[in-house]
C-alpha positions in Angstrom: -59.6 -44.6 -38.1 -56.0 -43.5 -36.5 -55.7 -41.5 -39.6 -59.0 -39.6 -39.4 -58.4 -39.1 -35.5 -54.4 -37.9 -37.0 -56.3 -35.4 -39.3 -58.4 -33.9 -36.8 -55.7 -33.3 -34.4 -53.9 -31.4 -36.8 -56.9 -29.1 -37.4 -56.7 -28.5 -33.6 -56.0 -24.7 -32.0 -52.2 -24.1 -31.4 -52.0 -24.2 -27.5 -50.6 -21.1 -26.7 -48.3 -21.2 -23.7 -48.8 -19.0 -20.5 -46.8 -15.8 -20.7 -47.5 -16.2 -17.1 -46.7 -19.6 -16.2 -45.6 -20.9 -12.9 -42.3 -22.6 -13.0 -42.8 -26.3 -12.9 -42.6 -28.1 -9.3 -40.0 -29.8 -9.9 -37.6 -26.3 -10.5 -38.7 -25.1 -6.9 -37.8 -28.6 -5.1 -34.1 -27.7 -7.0 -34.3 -24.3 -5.0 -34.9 -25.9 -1.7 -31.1 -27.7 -2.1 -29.7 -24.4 -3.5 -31.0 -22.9 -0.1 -28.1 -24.8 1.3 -25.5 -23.1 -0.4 -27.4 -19.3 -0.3 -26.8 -20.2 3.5 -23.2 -21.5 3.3 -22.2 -18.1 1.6 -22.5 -16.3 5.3 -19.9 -18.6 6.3 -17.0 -17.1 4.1 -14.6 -14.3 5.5 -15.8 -11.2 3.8 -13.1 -8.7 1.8 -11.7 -5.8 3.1 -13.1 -3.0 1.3 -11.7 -2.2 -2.0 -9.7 0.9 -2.1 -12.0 4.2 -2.2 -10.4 5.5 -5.7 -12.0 2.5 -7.3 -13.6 3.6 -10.8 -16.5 1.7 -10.0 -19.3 3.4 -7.8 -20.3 1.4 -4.9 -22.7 -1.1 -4.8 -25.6 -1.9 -2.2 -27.5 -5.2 -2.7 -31.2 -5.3 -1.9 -32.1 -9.2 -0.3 -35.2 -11.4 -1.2 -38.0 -12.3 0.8 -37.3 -13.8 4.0 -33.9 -13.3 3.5 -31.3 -10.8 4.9 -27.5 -9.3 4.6 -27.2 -13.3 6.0 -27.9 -14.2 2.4 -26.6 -11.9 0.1 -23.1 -12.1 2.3 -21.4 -14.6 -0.5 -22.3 -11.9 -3.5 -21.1 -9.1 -1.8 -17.9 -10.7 -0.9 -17.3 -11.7 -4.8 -18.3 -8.4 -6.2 -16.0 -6.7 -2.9 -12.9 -9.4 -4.9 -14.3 -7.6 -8.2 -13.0 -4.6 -7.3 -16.6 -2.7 -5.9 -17.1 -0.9 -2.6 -20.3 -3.2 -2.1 -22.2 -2.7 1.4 -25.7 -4.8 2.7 -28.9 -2.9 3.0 -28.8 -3.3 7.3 -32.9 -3.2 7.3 -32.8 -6.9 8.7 -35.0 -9.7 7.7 -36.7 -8.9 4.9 -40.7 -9.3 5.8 -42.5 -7.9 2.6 -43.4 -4.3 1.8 -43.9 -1.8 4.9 -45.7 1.8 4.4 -41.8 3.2 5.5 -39.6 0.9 2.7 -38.7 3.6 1.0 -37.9 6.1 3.4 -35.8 3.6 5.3 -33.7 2.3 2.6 -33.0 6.2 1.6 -31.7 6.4 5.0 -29.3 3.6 4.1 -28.8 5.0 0.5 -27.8 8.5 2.3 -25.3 6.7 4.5 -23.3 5.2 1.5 -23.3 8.7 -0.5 -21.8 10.1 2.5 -19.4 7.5 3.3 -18.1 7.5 -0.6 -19.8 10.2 -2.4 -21.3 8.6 -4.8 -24.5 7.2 -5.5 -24.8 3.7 -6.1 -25.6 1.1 -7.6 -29.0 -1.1 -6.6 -29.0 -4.7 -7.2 -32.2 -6.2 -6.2 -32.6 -10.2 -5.5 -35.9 -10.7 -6.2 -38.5 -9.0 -4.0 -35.4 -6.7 -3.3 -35.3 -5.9 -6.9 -38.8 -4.3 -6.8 -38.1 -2.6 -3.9 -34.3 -0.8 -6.2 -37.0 -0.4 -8.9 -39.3 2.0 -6.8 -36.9 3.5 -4.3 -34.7 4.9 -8.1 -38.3 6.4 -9.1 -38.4 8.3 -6.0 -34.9 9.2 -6.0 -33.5 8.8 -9.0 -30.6 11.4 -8.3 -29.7 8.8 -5.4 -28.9 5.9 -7.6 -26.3 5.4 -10.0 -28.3 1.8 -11.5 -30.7 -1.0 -11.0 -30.0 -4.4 -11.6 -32.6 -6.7 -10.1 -31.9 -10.8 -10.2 -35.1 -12.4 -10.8 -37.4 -9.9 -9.4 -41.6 -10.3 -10.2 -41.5 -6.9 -11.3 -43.5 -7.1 -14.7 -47.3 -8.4 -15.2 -49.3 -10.4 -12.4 -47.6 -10.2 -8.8 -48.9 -13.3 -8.7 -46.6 -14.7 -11.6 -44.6 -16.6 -8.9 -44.6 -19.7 -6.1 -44.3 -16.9 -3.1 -47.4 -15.1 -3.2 -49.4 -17.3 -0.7 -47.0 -17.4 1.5 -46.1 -13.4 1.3 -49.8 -13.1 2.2 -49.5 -15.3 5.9 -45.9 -13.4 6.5 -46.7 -10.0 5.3 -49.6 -10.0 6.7 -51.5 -8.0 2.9 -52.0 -9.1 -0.3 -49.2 -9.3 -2.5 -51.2 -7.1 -4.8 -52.6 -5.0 -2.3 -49.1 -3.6 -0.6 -49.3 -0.9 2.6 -47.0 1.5 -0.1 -48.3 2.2 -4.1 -45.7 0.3 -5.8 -45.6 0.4 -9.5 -42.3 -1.7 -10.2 -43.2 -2.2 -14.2 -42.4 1.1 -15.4 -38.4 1.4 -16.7 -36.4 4.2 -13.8 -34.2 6.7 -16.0 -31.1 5.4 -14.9 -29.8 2.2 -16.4 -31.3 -0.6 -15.9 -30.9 -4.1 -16.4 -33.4 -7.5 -15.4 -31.2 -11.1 -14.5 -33.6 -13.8 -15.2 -33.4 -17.7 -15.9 -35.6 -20.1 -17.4 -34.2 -22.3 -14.7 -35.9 -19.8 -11.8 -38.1 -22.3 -9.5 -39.6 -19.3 -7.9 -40.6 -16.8 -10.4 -42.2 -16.7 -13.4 -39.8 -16.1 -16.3 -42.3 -13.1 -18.0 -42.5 -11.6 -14.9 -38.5 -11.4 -13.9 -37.7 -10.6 -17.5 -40.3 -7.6 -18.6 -41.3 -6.2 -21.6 -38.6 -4.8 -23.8 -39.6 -1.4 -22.7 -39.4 -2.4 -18.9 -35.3 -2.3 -19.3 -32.5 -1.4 -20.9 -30.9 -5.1 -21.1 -32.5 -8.0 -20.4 -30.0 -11.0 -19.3 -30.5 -14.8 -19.4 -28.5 -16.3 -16.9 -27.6 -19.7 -16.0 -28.9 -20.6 -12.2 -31.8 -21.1 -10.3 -33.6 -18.4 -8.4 -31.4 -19.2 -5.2 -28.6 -19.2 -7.3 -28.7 -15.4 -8.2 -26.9 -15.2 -4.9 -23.7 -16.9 -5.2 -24.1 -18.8 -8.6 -20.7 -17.8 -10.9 -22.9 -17.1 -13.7 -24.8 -14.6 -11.8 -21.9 -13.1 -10.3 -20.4 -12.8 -13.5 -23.9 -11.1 -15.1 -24.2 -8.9 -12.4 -20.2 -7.4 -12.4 -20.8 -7.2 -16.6 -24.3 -5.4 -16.2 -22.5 -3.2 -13.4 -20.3 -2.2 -15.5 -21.6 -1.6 -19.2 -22.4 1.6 -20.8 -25.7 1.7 -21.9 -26.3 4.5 -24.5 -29.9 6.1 -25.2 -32.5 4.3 -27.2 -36.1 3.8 -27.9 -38.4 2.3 -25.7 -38.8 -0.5 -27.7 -35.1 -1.3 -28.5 -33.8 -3.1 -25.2 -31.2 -5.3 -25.7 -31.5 -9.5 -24.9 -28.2 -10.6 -23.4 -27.3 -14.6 -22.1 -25.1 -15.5 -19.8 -25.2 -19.4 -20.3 
């Protein structure tokens, strides 16, 4: 009998995982303690600004969803010790998408062009990371390169544990924004998606795209709250701000870890 039930099983579809997926529950209670140290980051003495001769080209870092410069404070001080001219967005608490995102964060973008003349580079922390994605599209002479960190920029914007509660703050659908965002497509200038399997908050399709989506696609280490201060992520974010990427097909981005 337990070997005719054993047979049958065998002959049983494959269940095909969820390219999808949510992260499992008990990933985003891990993100509620990482909160702690996201917050603790605002309490360190920031850098002076590295000298303006610095090779690389300054950096402005996009924050998450109910977040702010608050959050992002402990990243921009290590990549400031890492030698880039790295400045906070200034928009305030991040809300969701507004009909003026884009217009306001080129006013921003102008302000650090004239300060250092130089475009710069966008890294994105999650819904921050859609938001470098679209603004390079519309001004792709404006930005140097993208590097989002675990943004829900590919397939369903509903790949991720947020969406419900973007729709009470935001005040629209997470699929229905008050600006035509199309964050998918790959922006001419390099680009490169941070994602973790460990990521409590966004689906791990979604944060690391299609092959196409990107130039490099990295694997790091740390949860979604981690992207802000984790040394993994600070370490993937300095490499990917820093590597030449060279032309290639659509189909030939490269998979990278940083474990």
């Amino acid at each position: 009998m337990i070997r005719g039930f054993l047979t049958r099983r065998a002959e049983w579809p494959a269940r095909i995982p969820d390219p999808e997926a949510l992260p499992p529950l008990t990933l985003l209670w891990r993100e509620i303690g990482s909160l702690a140290r996201a917050i603790g980051g605002r309490i360190r003495p920031m850098p002076p600004e590295p000298n303006p001769d610095s090779e690389h080209p300054p950096v402005m870092v996009l924050p998450g969803f109910l977040s702010g410069d608050w959050a992002t404070k402990a990243l921009r001080a290590d990549l400031r010790r890492s030698g880039f001219r790295c400045y906070a967005w200034g928009l305030g608490f991040n809300r969701g998408a507004t009909a003026d995102i884009i217009d306001r964060i080129d006013t921003r973008v102008q302000w650090i062009i004239d300060r250092t003349g130089y475009a710069p580079a966008l890294v994105g922390w999650s819904l921050g990371g859609i938001y470098a994605r679209e603004y390079a599209k519309h001004h792709p002479d404006k930005v140097a390169r993208v590097v989002t960190l675990g943004s829900p920029f590919s397939g369903s914007r509903r790949a991720n544990r947020a969406w419900r509660l973007y729709h009470l703050v935001a005040r629209h659908p997470v699929d229905n924004p008050p600006i035509d965002f199309h964050p998918a497509p790959r922006p001419e200038m390099p680009t490169f998606a941070l994602w973790s399997k460990h990521d409590g908050v966004v689906a791990v399709s979604s944060a690391r795209g299609q092959p196409h989506e990107s130039d490099r696609q990295v694997e790091v280490d740390c949860g979604h709250m981690g992207f802000a201060y984790a040394p993994t992520s600070v370490a993937a974010i300095v490499k990917a701000l820093t590597e030449e990427v060279s032309a290639a097909p659509e189909d030939a981005a490269q998979h990278t870890s940083m474990r």
